[in-house]
TIKOL-920556 format. One line per 5 residues: their letters; for each residue x, y, z of C-alpha. Coordinates in nm, 4 decimals. Layout:
<vomis>
A = X,Y,Z  ... $
</vomis>
This chain:
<vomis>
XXXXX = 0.0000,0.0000,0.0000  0.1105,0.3607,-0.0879  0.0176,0.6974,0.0459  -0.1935,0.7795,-0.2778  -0.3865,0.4707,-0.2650 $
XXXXX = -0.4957,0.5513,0.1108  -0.8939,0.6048,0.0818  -1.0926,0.7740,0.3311  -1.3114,0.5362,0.5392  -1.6365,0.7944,0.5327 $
XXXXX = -1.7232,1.0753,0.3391  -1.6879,1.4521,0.4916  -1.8472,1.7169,0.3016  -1.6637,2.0007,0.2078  -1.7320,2.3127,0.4485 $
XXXXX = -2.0170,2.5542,0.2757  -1.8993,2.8930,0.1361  -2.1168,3.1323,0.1245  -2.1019,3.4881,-0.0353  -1.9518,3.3805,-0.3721 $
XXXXX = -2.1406,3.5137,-0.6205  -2.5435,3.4292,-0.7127  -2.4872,3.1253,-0.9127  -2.3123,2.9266,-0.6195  -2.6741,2.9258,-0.4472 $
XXXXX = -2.5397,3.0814,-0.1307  -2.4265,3.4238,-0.2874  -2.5491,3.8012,-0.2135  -2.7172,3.7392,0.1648  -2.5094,3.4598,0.2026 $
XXXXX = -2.7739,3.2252,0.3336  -2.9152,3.4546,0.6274  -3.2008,3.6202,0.4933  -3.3138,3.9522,0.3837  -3.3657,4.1987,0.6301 $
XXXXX = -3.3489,4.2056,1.0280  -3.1413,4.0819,1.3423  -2.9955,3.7730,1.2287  -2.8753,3.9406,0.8754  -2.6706,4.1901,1.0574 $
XXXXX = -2.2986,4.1216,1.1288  -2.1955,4.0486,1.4912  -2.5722,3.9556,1.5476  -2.6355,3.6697,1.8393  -2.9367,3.6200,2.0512 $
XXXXX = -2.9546,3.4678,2.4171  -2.9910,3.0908,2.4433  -3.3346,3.0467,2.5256  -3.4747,3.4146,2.4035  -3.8330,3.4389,2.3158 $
XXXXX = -3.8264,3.7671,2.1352  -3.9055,4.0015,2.4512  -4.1749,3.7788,2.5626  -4.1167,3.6451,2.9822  -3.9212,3.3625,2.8846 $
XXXXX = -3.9937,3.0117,3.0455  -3.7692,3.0058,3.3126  -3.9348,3.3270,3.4370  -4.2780,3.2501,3.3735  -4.2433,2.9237,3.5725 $
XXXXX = -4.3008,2.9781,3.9718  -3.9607,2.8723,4.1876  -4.0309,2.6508,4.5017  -3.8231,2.4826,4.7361  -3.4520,2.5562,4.8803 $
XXXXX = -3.0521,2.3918,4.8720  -2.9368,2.3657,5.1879  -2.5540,2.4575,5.1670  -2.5240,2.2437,5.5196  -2.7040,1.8981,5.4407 $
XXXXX = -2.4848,1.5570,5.4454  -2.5749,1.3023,5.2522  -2.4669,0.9525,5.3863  -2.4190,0.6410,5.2362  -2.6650,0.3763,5.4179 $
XXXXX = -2.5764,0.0406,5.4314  -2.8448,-0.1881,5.5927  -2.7921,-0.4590,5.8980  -2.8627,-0.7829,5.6648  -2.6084,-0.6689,5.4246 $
XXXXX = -2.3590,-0.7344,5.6804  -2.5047,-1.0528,5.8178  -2.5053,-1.1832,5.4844  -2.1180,-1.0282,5.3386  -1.9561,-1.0894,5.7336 $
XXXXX = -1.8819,-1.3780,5.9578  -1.8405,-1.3410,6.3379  -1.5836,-1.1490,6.4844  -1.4778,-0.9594,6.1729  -1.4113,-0.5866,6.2176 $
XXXXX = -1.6690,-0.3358,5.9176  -1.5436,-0.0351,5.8411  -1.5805,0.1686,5.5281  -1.2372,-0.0549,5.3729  -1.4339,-0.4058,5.4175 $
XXXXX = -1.7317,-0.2722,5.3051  -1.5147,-0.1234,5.0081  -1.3800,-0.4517,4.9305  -1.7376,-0.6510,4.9178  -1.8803,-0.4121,4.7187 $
XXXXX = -2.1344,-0.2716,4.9722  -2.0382,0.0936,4.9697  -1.9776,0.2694,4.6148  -1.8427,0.5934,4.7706  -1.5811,0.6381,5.0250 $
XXXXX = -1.5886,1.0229,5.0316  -1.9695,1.0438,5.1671  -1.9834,0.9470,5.5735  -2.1213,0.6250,5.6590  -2.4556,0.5260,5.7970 $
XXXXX = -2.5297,0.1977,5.9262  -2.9159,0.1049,5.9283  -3.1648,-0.0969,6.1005  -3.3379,-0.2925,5.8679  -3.3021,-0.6907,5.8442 $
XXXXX = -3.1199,-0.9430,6.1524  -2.8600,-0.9843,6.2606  -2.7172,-1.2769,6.4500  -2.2933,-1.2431,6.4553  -2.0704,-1.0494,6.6657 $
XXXXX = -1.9418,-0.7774,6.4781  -1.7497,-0.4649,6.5355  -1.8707,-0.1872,6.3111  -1.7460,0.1182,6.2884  -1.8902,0.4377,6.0698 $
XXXXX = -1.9661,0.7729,6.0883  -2.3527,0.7228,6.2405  -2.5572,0.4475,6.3337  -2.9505,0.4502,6.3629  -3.1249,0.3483,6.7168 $
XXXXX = -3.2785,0.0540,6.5745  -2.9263,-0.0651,6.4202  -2.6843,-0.0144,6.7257  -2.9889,-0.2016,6.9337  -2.9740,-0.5079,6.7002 $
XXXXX = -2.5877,-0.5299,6.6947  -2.5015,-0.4728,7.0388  -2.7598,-0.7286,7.1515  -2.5840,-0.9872,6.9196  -2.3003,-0.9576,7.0936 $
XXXXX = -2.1283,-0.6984,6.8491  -2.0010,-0.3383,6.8991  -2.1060,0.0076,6.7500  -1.7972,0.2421,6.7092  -1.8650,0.5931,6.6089 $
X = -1.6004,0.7843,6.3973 $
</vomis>
């Protein structure tokens, strides 16, 4: 194979000139028109501009608030660790990691009530729920707040 038998593998079209003369289709306005905004050089409108009617985002009514302070946890649920753990074993955000329980380790952990649990664990995260610390301690397990 040489260089002048390369062949392109899809077709680009060639760019569109405009402003060359009437018979090229595109000449005299050069495609934008006759009169008005959008035929005037260095002419843009606003993304979203209805032509000085209230545009949407202002006719719509604006409920609700952010709060700047809120923490969203990640929640991982008491049967999820006495299916993934055996007794004894020591949870933490790294085991939990490493089963494939927790998908981010930059949000604080929560640890959850919901489900049994039967094995001694020691668990420790950034909050446990009433329900949750009840159910471990009374098998025998440990609640460890970071």
């Amino acid at each position: 194979m040489k260089l002048h038998e390369l062949k392109n593998t899809f077709s680009r079209k060639p760019r569109k000139r405009v402003g060359r003369g009437d018979s090229s289709g595109t000449g005299r306005t050069a495609g934008r028109g006759e009169k008005g905004q959008g035929s005037r050089s260095g002419s843009k409108r606003r993304l979203h501009f209805e032509g000085g009617q209230i545009p949407l985002f202002r006719r719509l009514p604006k409920r609700g608030f952010t709060n700047p302070n809120h923490i969203t946890y990640t929640v991982v649920n008491v049967r999820f660790l006495e299916e993934n753990f055996n007794g004894g074993d020591e949870v933490d955000k790294a085991a939990l990691k490493a089963k494939g329980l927790l998908s981010k380790m930059s949000e604080p952990l929560k640890i959850l009530g919901d489900g049994e649990i039967s094995k001694a664990l020691t668990v420790r995260a950034d909050k446990f729920s009433a329900s949750a610390k009840q159910k471990i301690e009374a098998a025998g397990g440990a609640c460890e707040t970071l």
